[in-house]
C-alpha positions as CSV (number, residue, x, y, z in Angstrom):
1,X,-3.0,-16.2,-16.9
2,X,0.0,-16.3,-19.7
3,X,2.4,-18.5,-19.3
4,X,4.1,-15.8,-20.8
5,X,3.5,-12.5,-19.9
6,X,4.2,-9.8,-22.7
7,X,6.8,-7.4,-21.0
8,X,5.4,-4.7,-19.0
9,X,4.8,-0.8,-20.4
10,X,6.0,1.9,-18.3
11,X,4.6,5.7,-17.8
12,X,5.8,8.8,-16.7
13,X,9.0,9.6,-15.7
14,X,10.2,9.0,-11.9
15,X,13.3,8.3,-9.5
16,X,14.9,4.8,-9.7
17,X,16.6,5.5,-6.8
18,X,15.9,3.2,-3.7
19,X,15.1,4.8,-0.7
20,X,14.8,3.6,2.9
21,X,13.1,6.6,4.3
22,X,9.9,6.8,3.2
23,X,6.6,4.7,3.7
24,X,5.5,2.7,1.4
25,X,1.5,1.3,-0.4
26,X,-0.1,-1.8,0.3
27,X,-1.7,-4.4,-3.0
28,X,-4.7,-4.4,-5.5
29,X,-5.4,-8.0,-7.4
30,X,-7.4,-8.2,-10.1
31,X,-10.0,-10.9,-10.1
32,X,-13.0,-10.8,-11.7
33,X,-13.0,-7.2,-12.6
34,X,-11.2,-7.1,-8.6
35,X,-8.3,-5.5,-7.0
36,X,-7.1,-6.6,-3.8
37,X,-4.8,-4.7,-1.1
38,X,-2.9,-5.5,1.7
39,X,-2.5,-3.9,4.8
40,X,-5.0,-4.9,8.1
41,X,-4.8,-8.1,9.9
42,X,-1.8,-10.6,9.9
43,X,2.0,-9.2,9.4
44,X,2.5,-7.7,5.6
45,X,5.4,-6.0,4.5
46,X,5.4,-2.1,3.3
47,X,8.2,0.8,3.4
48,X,8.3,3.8,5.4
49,X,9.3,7.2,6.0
50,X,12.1,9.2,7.5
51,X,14.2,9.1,10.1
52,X,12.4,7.7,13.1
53,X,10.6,10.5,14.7
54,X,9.8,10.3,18.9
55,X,6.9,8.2,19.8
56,X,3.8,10.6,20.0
57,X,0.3,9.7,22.6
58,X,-2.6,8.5,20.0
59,X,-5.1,10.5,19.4
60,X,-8.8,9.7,21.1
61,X,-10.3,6.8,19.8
62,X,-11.4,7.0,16.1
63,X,-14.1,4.6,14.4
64,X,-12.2,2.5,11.9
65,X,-8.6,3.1,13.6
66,X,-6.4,0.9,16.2
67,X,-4.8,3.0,18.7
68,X,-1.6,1.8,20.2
69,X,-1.8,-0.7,22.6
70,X,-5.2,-2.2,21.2
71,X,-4.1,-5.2,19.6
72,X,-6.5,-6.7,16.8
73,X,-8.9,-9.3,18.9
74,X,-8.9,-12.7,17.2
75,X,-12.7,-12.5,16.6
76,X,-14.6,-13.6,13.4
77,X,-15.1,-11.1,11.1
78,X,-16.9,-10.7,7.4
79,X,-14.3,-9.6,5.2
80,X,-11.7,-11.5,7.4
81,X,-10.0,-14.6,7.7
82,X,-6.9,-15.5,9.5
83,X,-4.1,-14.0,8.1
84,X,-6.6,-10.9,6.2
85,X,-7.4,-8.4,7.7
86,X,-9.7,-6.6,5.5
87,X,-11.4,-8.1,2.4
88,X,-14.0,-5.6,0.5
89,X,-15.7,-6.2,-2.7
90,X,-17.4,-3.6,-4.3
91,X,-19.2,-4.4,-8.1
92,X,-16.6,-7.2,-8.4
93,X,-13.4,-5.6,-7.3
94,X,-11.8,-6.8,-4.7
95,X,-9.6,-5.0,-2.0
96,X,-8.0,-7.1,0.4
97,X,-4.8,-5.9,3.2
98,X,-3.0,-7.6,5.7
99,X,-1.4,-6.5,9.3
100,X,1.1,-8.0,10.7
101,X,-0.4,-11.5,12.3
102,X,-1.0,-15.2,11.7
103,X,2.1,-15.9,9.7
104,X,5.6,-17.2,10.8
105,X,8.3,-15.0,10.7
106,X,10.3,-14.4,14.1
107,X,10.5,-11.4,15.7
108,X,11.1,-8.4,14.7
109,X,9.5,-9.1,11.6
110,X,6.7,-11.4,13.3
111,X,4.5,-12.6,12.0
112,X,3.0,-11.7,8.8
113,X,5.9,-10.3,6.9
114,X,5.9,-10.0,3.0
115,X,8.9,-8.2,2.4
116,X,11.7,-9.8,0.7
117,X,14.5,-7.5,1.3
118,X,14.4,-6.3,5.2
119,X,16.5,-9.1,6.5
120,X,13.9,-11.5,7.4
121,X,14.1,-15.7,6.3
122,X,13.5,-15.8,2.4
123,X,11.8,-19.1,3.4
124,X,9.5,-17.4,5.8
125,X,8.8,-14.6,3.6
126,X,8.0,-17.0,1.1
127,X,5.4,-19.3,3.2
128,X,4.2,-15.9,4.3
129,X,3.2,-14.6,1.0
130,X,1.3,-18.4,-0.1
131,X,-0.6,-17.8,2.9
132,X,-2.2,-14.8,2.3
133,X,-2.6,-15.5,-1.7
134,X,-4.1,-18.8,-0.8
135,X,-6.2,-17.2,1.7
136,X,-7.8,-14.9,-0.8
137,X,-8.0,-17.9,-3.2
138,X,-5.2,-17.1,-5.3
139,X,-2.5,-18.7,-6.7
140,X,0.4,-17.4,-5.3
141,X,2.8,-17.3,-8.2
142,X,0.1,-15.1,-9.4
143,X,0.6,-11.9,-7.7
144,X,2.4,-8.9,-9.5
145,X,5.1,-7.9,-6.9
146,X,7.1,-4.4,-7.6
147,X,10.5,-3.5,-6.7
148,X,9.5,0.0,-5.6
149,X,11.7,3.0,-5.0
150,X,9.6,6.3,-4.4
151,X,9.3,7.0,-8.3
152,X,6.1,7.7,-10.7
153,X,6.6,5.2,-12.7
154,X,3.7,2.6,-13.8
155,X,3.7,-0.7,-15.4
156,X,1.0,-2.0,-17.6
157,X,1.1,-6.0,-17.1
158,X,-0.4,-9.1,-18.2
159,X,1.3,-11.1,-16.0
160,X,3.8,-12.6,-13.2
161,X,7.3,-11.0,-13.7
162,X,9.6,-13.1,-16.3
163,X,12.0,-14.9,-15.3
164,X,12.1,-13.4,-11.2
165,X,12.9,-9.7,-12.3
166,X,10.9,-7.4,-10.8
167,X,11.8,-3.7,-12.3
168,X,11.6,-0.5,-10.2
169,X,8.3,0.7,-10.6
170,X,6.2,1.9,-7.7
171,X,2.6,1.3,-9.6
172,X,0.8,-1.6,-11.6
173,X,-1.7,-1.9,-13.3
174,X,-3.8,-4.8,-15.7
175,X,-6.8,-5.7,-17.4
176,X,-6.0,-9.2,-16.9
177,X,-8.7,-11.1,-14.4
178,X,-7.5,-13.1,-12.0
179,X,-4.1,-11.6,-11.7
180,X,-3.1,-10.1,-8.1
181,X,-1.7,-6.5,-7.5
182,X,0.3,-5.9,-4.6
183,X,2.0,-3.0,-2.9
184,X,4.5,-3.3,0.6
185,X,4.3,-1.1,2.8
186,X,5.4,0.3,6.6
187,X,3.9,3.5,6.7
188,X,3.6,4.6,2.9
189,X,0.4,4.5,1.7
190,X,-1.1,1.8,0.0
191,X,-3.5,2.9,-2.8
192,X,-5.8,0.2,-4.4
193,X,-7.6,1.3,-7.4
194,X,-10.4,-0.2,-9.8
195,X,-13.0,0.4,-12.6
196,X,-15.5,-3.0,-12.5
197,X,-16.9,-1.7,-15.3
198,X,-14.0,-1.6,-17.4
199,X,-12.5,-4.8,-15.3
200,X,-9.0,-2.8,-15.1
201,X,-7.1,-2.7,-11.2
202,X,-4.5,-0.6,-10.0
203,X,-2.0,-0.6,-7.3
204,X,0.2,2.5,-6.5
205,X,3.2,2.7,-3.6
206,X,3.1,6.4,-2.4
207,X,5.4,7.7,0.4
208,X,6.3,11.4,0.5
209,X,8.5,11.2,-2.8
210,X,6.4,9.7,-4.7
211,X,3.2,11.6,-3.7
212,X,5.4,14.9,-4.8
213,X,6.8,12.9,-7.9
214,X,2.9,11.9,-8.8
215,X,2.5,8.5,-8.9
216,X,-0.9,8.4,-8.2
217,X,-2.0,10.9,-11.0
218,X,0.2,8.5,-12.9
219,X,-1.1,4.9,-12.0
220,X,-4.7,6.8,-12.7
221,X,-3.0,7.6,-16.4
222,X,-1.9,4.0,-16.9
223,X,-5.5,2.6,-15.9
224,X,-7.4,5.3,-18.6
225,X,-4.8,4.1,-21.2
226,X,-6.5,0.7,-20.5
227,X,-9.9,2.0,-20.6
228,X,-10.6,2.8,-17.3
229,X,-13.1,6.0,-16.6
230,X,-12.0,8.2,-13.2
231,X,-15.7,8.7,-12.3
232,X,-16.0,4.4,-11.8
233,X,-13.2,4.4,-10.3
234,X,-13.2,2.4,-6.3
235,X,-10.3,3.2,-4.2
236,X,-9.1,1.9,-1.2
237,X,-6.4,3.6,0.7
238,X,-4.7,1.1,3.4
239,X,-3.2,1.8,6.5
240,X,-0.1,4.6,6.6
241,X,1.4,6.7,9.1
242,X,-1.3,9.5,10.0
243,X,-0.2,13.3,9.9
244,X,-0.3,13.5,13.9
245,X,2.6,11.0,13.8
246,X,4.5,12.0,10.6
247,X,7.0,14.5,11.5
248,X,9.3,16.0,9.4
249,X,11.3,19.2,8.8
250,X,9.5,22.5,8.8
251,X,11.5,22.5,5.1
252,X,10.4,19.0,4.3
253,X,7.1,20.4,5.3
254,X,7.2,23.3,2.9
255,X,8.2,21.2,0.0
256,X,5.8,19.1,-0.1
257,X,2.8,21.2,0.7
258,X,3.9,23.2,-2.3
259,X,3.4,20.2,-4.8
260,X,0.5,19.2,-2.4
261,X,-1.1,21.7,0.0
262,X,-3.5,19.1,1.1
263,X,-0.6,17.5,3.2
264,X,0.5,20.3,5.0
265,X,0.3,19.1,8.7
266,X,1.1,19.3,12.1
267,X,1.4,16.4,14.6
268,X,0.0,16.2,18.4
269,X,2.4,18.4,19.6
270,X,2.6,21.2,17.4
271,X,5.5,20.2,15.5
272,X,5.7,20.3,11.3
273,X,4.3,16.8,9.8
274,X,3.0,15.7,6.3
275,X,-0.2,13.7,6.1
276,X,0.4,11.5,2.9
277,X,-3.0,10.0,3.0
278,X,-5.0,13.5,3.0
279,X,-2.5,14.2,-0.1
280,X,-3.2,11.0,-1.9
281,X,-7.0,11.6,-1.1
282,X,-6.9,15.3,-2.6
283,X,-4.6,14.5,-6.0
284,X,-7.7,11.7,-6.5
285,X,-10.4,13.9,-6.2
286,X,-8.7,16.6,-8.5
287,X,-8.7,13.8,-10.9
288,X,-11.9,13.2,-11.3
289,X,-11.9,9.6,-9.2
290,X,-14.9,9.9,-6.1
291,X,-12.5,10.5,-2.8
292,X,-12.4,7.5,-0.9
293,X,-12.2,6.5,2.8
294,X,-9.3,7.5,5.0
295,X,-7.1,4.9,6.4
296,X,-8.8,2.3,8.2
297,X,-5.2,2.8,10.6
298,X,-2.1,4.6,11.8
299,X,1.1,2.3,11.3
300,X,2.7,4.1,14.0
301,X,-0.1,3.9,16.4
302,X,-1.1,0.5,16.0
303,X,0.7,-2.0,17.0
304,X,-1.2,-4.8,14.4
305,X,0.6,-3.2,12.0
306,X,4.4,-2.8,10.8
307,X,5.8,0.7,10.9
308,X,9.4,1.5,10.3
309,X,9.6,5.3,11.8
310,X,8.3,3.6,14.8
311,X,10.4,0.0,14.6
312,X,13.1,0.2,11.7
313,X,14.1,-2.9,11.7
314,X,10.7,-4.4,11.0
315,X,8.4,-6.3,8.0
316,X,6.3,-5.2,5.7
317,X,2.2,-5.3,5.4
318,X,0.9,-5.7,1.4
């Protein structure tokens, strides 16, 4: 890793404008040819959407998702350790994600939080974030953090930020081994992207904005411009607010659906609701990249997990 990173190039054209509303992604690293992500097993930091909508029952049981009440048991688990949830390698990427336990934040942000700027203890935030980094064997002063406000824009990087400033970007992206992606999030979606072949990683913050703005046709962009081919492309998509939870305005609805008709939804009860996820998942596959799972989890449902329609004042997963 540089000791000094050349300054980051940015793509596309996007909002700057930070918004509390929205959800937010969860973090890709880049290791071998690996990108890691946060969002599944100790408390991580991410943003989220609107205002907060009513609580809604959980669906039946799904394989792969926590319903509400179901706390994560403390079992051993491949692909787990203490404080990460989930920890996938595939060809020599590497996708990691966090939820909100094993770290040592106080409540409401307990435990896990790696958000710097919802209120919580810097210190805590701090020891949070060495924790999960040196739980994935990384250093922690060599993660990639981004200061994200709902926009497309994408930053090509070769390393840790100079001198602590993190620009507004809501995607990253590097060719650069060893160097860890991350993405917050409490209910946006997380996308974690990589091409083992051509050892280049992605991460991408997508809420509703940005999913209409087109960050993720972007952060694929920034990746090809590194050599990266769609068609190798792994992604992992972490956990986000589902479309039976995410209410919104029969407008908001309408707005969105026509930039993305693959998030058109409804929730449990009939009402108007975007599904992010399904819109993240379709804008993929029209771009050539092999669709990849759905959420392994609800943020509103689950209560492993930060969400801030269901919480507001809360942390943030990575």
């Amino acid at each position: 890793m540089p000791s000094e990173p050349d300054r980051p190039s940015f793509g596309g054209l996007g909002s700057v404008t930070p918004r509390e509303d929205e959800p937010s992604p969860a973090v890709p690293l880049a290791d071998s040819p690996s990108a890691y992500g946060a969002g599944s097993s100790s408390p991580r930091s991410g943003e989220t959407g609107p205002s907060p909508a009513p609580q809604v029952p959980p669906s039946p049981s799904l394989p792969g998702r926590f319903g509400r009440g179901a706390r994560r048991a403390r079992l051993p688990q491949v692909g787990t350790t203490s404080v990460i949830a989930q920890h996938d390698i595939v060809s020599g990427a590497h996708f990691a994600t966090t939820d909100r336990w094993g770290g040592v934040s106080a409540a409401p942000y307990d435990e896990l939080n790696l958000g710097g700027a919802v209120g919580d203890d810097p210190g805590a935030v701090r020891a949070n974030r060495e924790l999960a980094a040196r739980a994935l064997g990384l250093d922690p002063a060599a993660v990639v953090w981004m200061n994200q406000v709902h926009g497309r824009d994408a930053a090509v990087v070769t390393g840790p930020w100079r001198d602590g400033h993190v620009p507004c970007v809501d995607a990253v992206v590097t060719a650069r081994r060893g160097l860890a992606l991350a993405v917050l999030t409490a209910d946006c979606v997380p996308v974690l992207l990589a091409d083992p072949v051509a050892g280049v990683a992605g991460a991408a913050h997508a809420g509703r904005p940005g999913l209409v703005a087109g960050v993720v046709p972007a952060v694929v962009e920034a990746m090809g411009s590194l050599g990266a081919d769609p068609a190798r492309t792994v992604v992992r998509i972490g956990p986000s607010v589902c479309g039976g939870c995410y209410e919104v305005p029969e407008r908001m609805r309408e707005e969105v659906a026509a930039a993305v008709p693959e998030a058109y939804a409804i929730t449990r009860r009939g009402t108007p609701a975007v599904d992010v996820a399904a819109g993240v998942r379709a804008q993929l596959v029209r771009l050539g990249v092999p669709e990849p799972p759905e959420p392994p989890a609800c943020t509103m449902e689950s209560p492993d997990h930060y969400s801030y329609r269901r919480e507001r004042t809360t942390g943030r997963l990575a």
